[in-house]
PAGU-341593 format. One record per residue: x negated, y negated, z of N, C-alpha, C in turn. Coordinates in steps of 0.02 Angstrom, whole numbers, padded with zeros to 5 digits, always signed. Layout:
XYZXYZXYZ...
This chain:
-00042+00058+00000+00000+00000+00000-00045-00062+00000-00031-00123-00064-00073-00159-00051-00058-00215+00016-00118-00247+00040-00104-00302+00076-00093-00366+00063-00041-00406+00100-00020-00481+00064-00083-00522+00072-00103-00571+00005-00156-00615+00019-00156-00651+00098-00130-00656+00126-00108-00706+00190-00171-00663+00251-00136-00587+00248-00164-00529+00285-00244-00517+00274-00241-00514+00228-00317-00508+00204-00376-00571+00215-00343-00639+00209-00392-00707+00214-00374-00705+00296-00326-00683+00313-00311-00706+00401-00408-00635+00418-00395-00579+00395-00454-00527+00406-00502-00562+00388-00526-00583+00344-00583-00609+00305-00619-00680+00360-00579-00710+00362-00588-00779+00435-00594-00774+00488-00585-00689+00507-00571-00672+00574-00655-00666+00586-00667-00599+00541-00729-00580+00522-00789-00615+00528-00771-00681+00471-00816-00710+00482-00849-00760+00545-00779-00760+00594-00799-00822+00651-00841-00755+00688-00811-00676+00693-00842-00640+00751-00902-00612+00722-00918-00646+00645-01006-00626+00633-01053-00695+00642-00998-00723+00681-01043-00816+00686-01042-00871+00639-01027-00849+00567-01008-00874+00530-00940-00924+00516-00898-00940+00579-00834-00971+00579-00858-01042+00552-00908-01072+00559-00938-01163+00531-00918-01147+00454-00921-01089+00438-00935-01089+00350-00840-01084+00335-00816-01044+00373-00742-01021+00366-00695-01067+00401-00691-01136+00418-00652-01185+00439-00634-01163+00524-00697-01134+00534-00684-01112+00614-00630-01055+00640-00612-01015+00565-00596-00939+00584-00534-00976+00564-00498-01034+00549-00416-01065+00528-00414-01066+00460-00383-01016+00440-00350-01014+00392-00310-01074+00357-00271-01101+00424-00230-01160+00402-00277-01238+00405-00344-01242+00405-00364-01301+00417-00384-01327+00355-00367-01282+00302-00372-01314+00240-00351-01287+00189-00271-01256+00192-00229-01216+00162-00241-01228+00068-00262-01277+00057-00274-01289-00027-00325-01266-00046-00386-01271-00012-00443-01226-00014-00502-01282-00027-00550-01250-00071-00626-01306-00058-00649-01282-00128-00641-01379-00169-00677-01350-00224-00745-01348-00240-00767-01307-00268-00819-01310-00289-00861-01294-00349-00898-01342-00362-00953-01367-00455-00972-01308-00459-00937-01242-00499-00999-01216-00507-00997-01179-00592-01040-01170-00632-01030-01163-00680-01048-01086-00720-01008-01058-00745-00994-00980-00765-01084-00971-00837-01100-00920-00810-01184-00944-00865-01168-00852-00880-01138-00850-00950-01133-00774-00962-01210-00754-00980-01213-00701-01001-01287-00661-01010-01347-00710-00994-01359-00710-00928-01391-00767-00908-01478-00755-00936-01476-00676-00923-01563-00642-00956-01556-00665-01002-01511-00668-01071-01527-00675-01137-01551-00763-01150-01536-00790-01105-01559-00866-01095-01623-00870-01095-01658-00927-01148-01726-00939-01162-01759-00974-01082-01825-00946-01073-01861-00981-01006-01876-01017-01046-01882-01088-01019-01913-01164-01049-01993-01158-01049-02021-01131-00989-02092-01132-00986-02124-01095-01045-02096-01004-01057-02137-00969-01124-02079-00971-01177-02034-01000-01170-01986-01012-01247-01944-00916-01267-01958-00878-01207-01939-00810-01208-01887-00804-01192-01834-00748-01190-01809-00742-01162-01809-00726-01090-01773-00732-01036-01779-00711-00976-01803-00642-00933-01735-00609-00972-01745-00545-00957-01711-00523-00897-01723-00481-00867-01731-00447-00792-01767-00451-00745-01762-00467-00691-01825-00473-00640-01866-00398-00639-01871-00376-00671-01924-00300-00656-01991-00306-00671-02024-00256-00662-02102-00256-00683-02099-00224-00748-02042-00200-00766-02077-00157-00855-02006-00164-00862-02001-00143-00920-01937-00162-00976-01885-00118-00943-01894-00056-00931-01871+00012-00916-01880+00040-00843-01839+00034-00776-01875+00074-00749-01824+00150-00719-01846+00171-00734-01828+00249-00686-01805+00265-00627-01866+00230-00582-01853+00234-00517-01884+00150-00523-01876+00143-00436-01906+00072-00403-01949+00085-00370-02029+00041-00408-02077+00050-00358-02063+00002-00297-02028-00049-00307-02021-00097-00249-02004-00048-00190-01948-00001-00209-01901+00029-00153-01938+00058-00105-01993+00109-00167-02040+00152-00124-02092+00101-00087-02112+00071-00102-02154+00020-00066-02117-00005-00008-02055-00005-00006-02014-00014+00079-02002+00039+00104-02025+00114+00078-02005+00177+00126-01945+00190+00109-01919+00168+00042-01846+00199+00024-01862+00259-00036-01810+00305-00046-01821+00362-00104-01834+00351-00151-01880+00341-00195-01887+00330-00276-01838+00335-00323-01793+00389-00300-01724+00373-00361-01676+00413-00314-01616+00384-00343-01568+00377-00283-01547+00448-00285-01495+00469-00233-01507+00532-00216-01401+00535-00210-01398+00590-00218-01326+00593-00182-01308+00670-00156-01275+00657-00113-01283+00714-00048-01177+00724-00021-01176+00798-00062-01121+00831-00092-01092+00808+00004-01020+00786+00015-00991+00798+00066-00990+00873+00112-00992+00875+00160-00991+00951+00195-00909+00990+00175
C-alpha cells in the first residue's frame, strides 16, 4: 500500500531532526514552509561527454583506465575486488 506524500515528508523531517540534521529540514516542521525552497539548479545530461576546458577532451569517468573490472580503490580500503553476492539461507 502506497504512503500519502504528507506521511512520508512528516518521516523524512522526522529523520532528519533525530540525525541532527533538523537546521537543514526547517527544524523537523514540515509546516514552516509548506510551498517549499527554491532552488538554481541546472539539469547537465551526459555530463562525461562534456569537453574539459583545460585538455579540450572529453571528460569521461572518474576511473584510472577506460574499463574497470574490479576497483583497485576498493581493495586499497580492505573492500572485495568485485562484488560478491551471498544466496539468502
Amino acid at each position: 500500500m502506497a504512503q500519502s506524500p504528507d506521511v512520508l515528508l512528516d518521516a523524512i523531517f522526522d529523520l532528519a531532526r533525530r540525525l541532527g540534521l533538523g537546521d537543514h529540514f526547517f527544524a523537523g516542521d514540515v509546516e514552516a514552509n509548506p510551498v517549499g525552497v527554491k532552488a538554481d539548479l541546472a539539469t547537465n545530461y551526459r555530463k562525461y561527454a562534456s569537453l574539459d576546458p583545460s585538455t579540450g577532451k572529453p571528460r569521461g569517468f572518474p576511473t584510472p583506465s577506460r574499463l574497470e573490472v574490479y576497483s583497485a580503490r576498493f581493495a586499497e580500503a580492505g573492500y572485495d575486488l568485485l562484488p560478491c553476492h551471498n544466496e539468502p539461507a
